[in-house]
Residue, then its C-alpha position, 0 to 999 in steps of 0.5 A: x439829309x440828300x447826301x448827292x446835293x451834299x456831295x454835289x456842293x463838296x464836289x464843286x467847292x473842292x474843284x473851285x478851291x482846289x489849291x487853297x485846300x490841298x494847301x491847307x491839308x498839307x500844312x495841317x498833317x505837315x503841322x502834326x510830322x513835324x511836331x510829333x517828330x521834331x523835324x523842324x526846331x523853327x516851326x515851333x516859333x512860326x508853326x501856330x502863326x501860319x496855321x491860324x492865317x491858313x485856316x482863317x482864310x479856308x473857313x472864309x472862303x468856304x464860307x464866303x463862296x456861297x454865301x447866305x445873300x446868294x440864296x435871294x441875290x444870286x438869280x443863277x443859284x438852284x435852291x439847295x436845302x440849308x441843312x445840305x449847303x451848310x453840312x458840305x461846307x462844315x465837312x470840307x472844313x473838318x476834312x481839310x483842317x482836322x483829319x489831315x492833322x489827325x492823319x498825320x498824328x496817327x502816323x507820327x506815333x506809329x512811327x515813333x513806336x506807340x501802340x496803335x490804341x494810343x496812336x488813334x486817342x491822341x489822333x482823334x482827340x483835341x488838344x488844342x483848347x485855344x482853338x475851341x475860342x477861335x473857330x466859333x468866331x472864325x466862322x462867325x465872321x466868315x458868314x456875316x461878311x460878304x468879302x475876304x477883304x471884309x472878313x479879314x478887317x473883322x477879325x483884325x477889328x476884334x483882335x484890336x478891341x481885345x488885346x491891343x485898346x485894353x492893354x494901356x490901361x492893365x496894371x499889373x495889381x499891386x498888394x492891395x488889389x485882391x483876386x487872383x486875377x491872370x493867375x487863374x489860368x495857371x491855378x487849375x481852375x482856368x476852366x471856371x472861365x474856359x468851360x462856359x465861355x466855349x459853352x456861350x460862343x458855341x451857343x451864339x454861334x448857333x444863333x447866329x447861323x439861325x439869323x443869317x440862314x433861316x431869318x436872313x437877318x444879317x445886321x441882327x447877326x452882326x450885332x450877335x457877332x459883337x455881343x459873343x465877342x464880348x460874352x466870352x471875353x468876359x466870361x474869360x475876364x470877370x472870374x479872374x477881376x470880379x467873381x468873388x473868390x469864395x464863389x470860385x472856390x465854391x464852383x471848384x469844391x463842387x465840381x471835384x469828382x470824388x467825395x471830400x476826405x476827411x480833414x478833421x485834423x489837416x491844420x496848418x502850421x507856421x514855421x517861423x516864429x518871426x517872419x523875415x521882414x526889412x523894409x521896401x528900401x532894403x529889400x536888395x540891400x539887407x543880406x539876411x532878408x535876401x537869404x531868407x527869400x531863397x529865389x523867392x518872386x516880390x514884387x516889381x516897381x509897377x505893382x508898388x505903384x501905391x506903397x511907400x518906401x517904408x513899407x514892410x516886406x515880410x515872407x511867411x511860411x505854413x505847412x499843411x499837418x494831419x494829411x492822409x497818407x502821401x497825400x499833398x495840398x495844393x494852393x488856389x488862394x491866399x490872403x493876409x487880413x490884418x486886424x486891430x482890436x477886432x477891426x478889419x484893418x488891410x487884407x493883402x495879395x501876395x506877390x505870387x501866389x503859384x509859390x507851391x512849386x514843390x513839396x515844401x511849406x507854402x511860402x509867400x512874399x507880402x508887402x505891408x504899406x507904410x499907411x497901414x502901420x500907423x494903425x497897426x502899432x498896438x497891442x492887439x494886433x492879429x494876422x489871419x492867412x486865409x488859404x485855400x487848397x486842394x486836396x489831391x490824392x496820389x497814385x504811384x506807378x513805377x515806370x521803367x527808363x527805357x525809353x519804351x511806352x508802358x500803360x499805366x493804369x488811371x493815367x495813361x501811357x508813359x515813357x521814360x529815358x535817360x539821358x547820362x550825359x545831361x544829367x537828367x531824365x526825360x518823361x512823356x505821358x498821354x492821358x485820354x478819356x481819364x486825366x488826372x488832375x496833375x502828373x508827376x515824376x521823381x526818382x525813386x524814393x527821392x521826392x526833392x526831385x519830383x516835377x509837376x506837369x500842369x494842374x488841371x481841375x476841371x471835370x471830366x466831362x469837360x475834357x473828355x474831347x481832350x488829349x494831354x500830352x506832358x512833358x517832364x525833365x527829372x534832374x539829378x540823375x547822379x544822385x541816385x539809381x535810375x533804372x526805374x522812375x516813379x511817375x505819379x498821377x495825382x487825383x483831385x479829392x476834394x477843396x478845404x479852406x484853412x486859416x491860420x491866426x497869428x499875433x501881432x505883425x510879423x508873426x508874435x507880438x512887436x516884443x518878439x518880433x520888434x519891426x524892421x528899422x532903417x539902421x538895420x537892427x535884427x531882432x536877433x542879437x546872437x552871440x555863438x561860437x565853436x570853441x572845441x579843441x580841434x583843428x579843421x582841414x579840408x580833404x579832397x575824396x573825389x572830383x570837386x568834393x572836398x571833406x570837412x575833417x576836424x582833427x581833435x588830437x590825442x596819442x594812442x590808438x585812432x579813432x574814426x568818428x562818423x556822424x549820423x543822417x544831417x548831423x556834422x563832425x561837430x556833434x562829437x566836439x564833447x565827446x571826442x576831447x574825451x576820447x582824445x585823453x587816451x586816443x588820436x582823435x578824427x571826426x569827419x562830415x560826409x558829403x553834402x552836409x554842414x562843411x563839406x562839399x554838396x555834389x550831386x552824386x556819391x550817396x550811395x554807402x559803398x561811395x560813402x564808406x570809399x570817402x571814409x578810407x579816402x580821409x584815413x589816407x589823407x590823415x595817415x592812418x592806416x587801421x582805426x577804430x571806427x565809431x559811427x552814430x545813426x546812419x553811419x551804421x551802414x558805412x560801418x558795417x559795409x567797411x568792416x565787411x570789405x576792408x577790415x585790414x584798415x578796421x581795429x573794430x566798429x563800435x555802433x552808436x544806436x546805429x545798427x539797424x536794417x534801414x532798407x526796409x520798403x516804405x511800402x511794407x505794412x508796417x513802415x506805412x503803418x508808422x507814416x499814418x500814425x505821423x500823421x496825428x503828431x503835432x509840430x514842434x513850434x517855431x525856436x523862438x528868438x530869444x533862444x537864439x541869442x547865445x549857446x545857454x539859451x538855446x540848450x535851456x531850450x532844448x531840454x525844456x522840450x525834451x530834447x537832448x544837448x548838443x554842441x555849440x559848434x554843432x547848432x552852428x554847422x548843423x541848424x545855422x543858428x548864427x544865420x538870422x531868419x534861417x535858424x533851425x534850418x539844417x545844413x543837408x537839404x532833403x535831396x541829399x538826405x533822400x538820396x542817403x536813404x533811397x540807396x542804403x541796403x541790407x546790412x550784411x552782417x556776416x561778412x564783418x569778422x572784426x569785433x563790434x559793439x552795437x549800443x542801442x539807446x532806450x529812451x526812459x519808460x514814462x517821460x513826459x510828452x512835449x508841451x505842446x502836446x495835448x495829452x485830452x487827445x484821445x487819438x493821439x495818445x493811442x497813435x503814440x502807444x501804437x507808434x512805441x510799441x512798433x518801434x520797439x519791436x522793430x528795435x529788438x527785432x534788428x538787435x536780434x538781426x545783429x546777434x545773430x549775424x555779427x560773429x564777434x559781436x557785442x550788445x550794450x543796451x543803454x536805458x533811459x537813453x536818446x538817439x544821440x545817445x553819446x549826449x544824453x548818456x556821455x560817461x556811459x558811452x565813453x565807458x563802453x568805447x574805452x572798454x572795448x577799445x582795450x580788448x583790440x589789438x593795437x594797429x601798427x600805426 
């Protein structure tokens, strides 16, 4: 390489495009100021645009000005070398487009207060994957034209071709049409397109440098430009319409960059018994189906181009069981394939298949065509849903909220800040050199809070050029503390394929799970209905939350009952009547729960317990006795320690623990792996769901305890077609009760307590569904006993030692909801020790 004939040409073509470069330079580093520091919200509409016509007509003109014609044609022109004239050109290029940008980024980050290691990544590093299409045929065009009015009309000619002739004859793909097709590009695995679509421009750019320079053969070239126009379209097309799925997943499998886990026991798990369905013409029409769907994506009138009216529209929902600790599946793929006595009958597409927003089942919308049925009415009919997932493996990193940059370890650098007024939190991550396959951030210990960035599986070498910038917006701040975050970056561990079978067409056979009708007929026939003795009112404790509060009657001394995590003040509509013989009688359901209101703040237990005297108040009480179950253990220990003028004595419902305990301490990561081999409970199948008898015949066939009529219709919906079994708290509120609960503090309660703490019998039978030959599983649940029983003496201890005037009841053969399963014992222990109290004034 003669670097003074290179200088030379870069001299003469910066002195004859003089304004055309510094014109573009500025708009380049302009383009990184600007976006870096958000100085100009417009430039986010039109920045891209102008960027693109400016370098379009740079690389032309560069290109253009001295020509591969002009090395026979121009008779002025010295001979200069190609490798000279080519290499001046491509480095006014790089100079002009990606050291200003890069310049510009470097400055930007500085001042936004970055450290210079990451300031240069992110300057040196592309971010941009579009344009790595882009330039090939850019420069392509530039060196097989010879004008700019020539260049111009080819790439406007190939941008024809491309987006706008096709475009008439796309159809968004219907239930039949199988292949993930445009959704590829937001699977995670756009790369099995993108990687060798670049691979093949790059390639063919090469030769047709190799045509118009050396061979000078510039309709060859031409021909070149049009074939690599056509290659990388179609590699970007054919994986998403033609490559087979099985081949794509096998690409995705092989390429991931740590060895497969084991997943012997990651099975899925269907939670429904019947799958919501209704028929095409009542899909906006059929409540029950509408509120089975939840936000859920179905399908347009286009993409049911081919389907009839009678079709049947159905919403399935799986879960993936026996996953390493904190690990997460995510989709690729799904199919329904349909069968009738052995027989391939139809496979279907989903309307969506990105339904895996979050941390919840796999949940997909269907829609079997009404020329399908007919084949389907017969007894022998199985259901098979295929999917596909991919494994990723987490790794948490605590990131505080003060808006500084922190380095975190396998991701990167991060920043959180939060924002009180809007009610959320706003994090930017950069990943260079190493990416993980997906970013994540929550609140801490509040997972229904969690956002992900983009998922991206391609292998590291194939972003090794690239920096990741993500942005993410946690919300709910109110809902629980915020000093720190937890940022998770997630790694791809490897790609498993799992089906799950079921009989007949919605989930069981048409006996279980009859098919939609016109008239609208449920399979559910329910009958329910809360005929406690108690009367209802509603209590306002603080700005928009009000407070579902059943008064149970009664004369005497008060009560206070509290119900536990998710649980209503229905679960006390057997017991509180009892009560109710000698006592005033009050139960109250917490915020966020069954009939009270869902705000998005006032989890932690001092607002908790501040709701409670809020409710005595409102009821004119003024001291009561204050009997808590589960959870409201700490609400009870927290009142008996600030306010026990307001408390005659506390009484624990297997209640008294220490639930503050880190989910990282050994021992609470020990009983989350063992969770793992815990089969689930099946689907409340629904002729259980007809009325109170059959459900509670139910229950304790599967070793459950009985609960109150009014309790299954406030606490699991089981009045609510399609929705039965779905408790009432969703898991924000739940998460965020548990994330802000403390250590018991024992010893400012001065106050008498019984703790009642429940022992479950020595020897029961396992569940049905167990399998009692699984070897692993019956010593994961003699280890999981033995750590649980151990954890329960070691907080009875904890409460003999730290309640000054406490008292201890051990309960045997006992369950959680030790007031159910041991009614006349509890009730006993509570009038007992209520008769050793001083009687309140009131």
């Amino acid at each position: 390489m003669n670097f003074k004939i290179l200088r030379a040409v870069l001299e003469k073509d910066v002195r004859s495009l003089l304004p055309l470069v510094t014109l573009t330079a500025l708009l380049s580093m302009g383009d990184a100021l600007i976006v870096r520091l958000d100085l100009l919200p417009i430039w986010s509409t039109w920045g891209a645009t102008v960027l693109m016509v400016a370098f379009t007509v740079l690389i032309i003109t560069v290109f253009q000005l001295d020509s591969a014609a002009s090395f026979t044609e121009d008779w002025l022109c010295r001979p200069v070398r190609k490798r000279e004239l080519l290499g001046s050109k491509f480095l006014l290029a790089l100079a002009t487009i990606y050291l200003p940008h890069a310049f510009g980024t470097f400055i930007a980050d500085v001042s936004l207060g970055y450290g210079l290691g990451e300031s240069f990544l992110d300057a040196v590093l592309l971010r941009d994957k579009v344009l790595l299409f882009l330039v090939p045929i850019l420069l392509f065009a530039a060196i097989v034209t010879r004008t700019f009015v020539q260049g111009f009309g080819v790439l406007f000619a190939i941008f024809i071709c491309v987006f706008v002739i096709p475009t008439p004859f796309v159809r968004a793909p219907g239930p039949l049409d199988l292949g993930i097709r445009d959704l590829l590009i937001v699977s995670g695995m756009f790369w099995v397109s993108t990687v060798p679509a670049r691979l093949a421009s790059v390639a063919l750019l090469v030769l047709g440098f190799w045509l118009v320079y050396w061979r000078r053969n510039l309709p060859l070239a031409r021909a070149v430009l049009a074939i690599t126009v056509l290659v990388v379209v179609s590699l970007l097309v054919l994986p998403m319409g033609l490559l087979p799925w099985k081949t794509t997943f096998a690409l995705h499998s092989a390429s991931a960059d740590l060895p497969p886990a084991d997943t012997a026991r990651v099975a899925l798990h269907s939670t429904q018994a019947c799958f919501p369905a209704t028929l095409r013409s009542q899909v906006s029409s059929d409540a029950a189906f509408v509120a089975a769907k939840d936000g859920l994506y179905l399908w347009s009138d286009e993409e049911l181009r081919d389907a009839g009216r009678e079709s049947i529209a159905f919403i399935t929902a799986a879960e993936a069981r026996g996953l390493p600790l904190d690990w997460r599946v995510k989709l690729n793929y799904v199919q329904a394939n349909y069968s009738a006595s052995g027989v391939p009958a139809e496979s279907l597409r989903p309307a969506s298949f990105t339904t895996d927003w979050g941390d919840g089942p796999l949940t997909h919308a269907w829609m079997l065509p009404e020329s399908t049925l007919h084949l389907l009415k017969k007894e022998d009919v199985r259901l098979e849903l295929r999917y596909s997932l991919t494994l990723l493996k987490p790794r948490h990193h605590v990131l505080p909220t003060d808006g500084q940059r922190h380095a975190l370890p396998g991701l990167g650098w991060c920043s959180a800040k939060a924002d009180v007024q809007r009610n959320l939190v706003e994090v930017e991550c950069f990943s260079a050199l190493s990416h993980p396959a997906q970013i994540s951030a929550q609140l801490n210990d509040v997972p229904a809070t969690r956002r992900y960035g983009r998922v991206d599986y391609a292998p590291g070498w194939a972003r090794q050029l690239y920096g990741e910038r993500v942005e993410l917006t946690v919300g709910w701040l109110r809902i629980a503390k915020h000093d720190t975050i937890t940022v998770t970056a997630w790694e791809n561990a490897g790609a498993i394929e799992k089906s799950l079978a079921l009989p007949g067409v919605l989930g069981n056979d048409t006996h279980t799970c009859p098919l939609p009708t016109k008239g609208g007929n449920r399979f559910q026939q329910t009958h329910w209905r809360d005929s406690a003795p108690h009367e209802p009112s509603s209590v306002t404790v603080d700005d928009g939350v009000q407070l579902e509060v059943l008064d149970f009657g009664g004369a005497g001394s008060p009560i206070l009952l509290l119900p536990g995590l998710g649980a209503t003040a229905h679960s006390f509509d057997e017991l509180a009547p009892q009560l109710a013989r000698h006592h005033r009688v009050i139960a109250m359901t917490r915020r966020g729960n069954g009939g009270s209101s869902r705000p998005d703040f006032g989890f932690d237990t001092p607002r908790l317990s501040q709701d409670v005297l809020r409710v005595m108040d409102a009821m004119g009480l003024e001291k009561v006795l204050l009997v808590g179950h589960s959870v409201a253990g700490d609400e009870l220990t927290w009142l008996g320690g600030h306010h026990p003028e307001r408390i005659t004595g506390l009484v624990y419902l297997d209640a008294a623990y220490d639930r503050s305990t880190d989910r990282r301490h050994p021992t609470q990561v020990r009983l989350r792996e063992l969770s793992r081999f815990e089969p689930p409970e099946p689907a409340i199948p629904p002729s259980a769901l007809e009325n109170f008898e059959a459900m509670t015949k139910l229950l304790l066939a599967r070793g459950h305890v009985r609960l109150p009529e009014g309790e299954l219709i406030a606490f699991l919906q089981v009045d609510r077609p399609y929705l039965a079994g779905t408790p009432t708290i969703d898991g924000l509120t739940q998460q965020a009760i548990l994330a802000a609960i403390g250590k018991p503090d024992y010893s400012r309660v001065k106050i008498p307590a019984l703790a009642i703490y429940a022992f479950a019998k020595q020897g029961a039978p396992l569940p049905p569904w167990y399998d009692t030959n699984d070897r692993e599983l019956m010593e994961s649940l003699a280890e999981r006993a033995r750590i649980r029983d151990g954890i329960k003496r070691e907080n009875i201890e904890l409460f003999r030692r730290g309640v000054e005037r406490g008292e201890i009841l051990e309960m045997q053969n006992a369950s959680h909801y030790v007031f159910q399963s041991n009614p006349r014992e509890v009730l006993d222990a509570i009038e007992k020790f209520a008769g050793k109290l001083p009687s309140p004034a009131k």
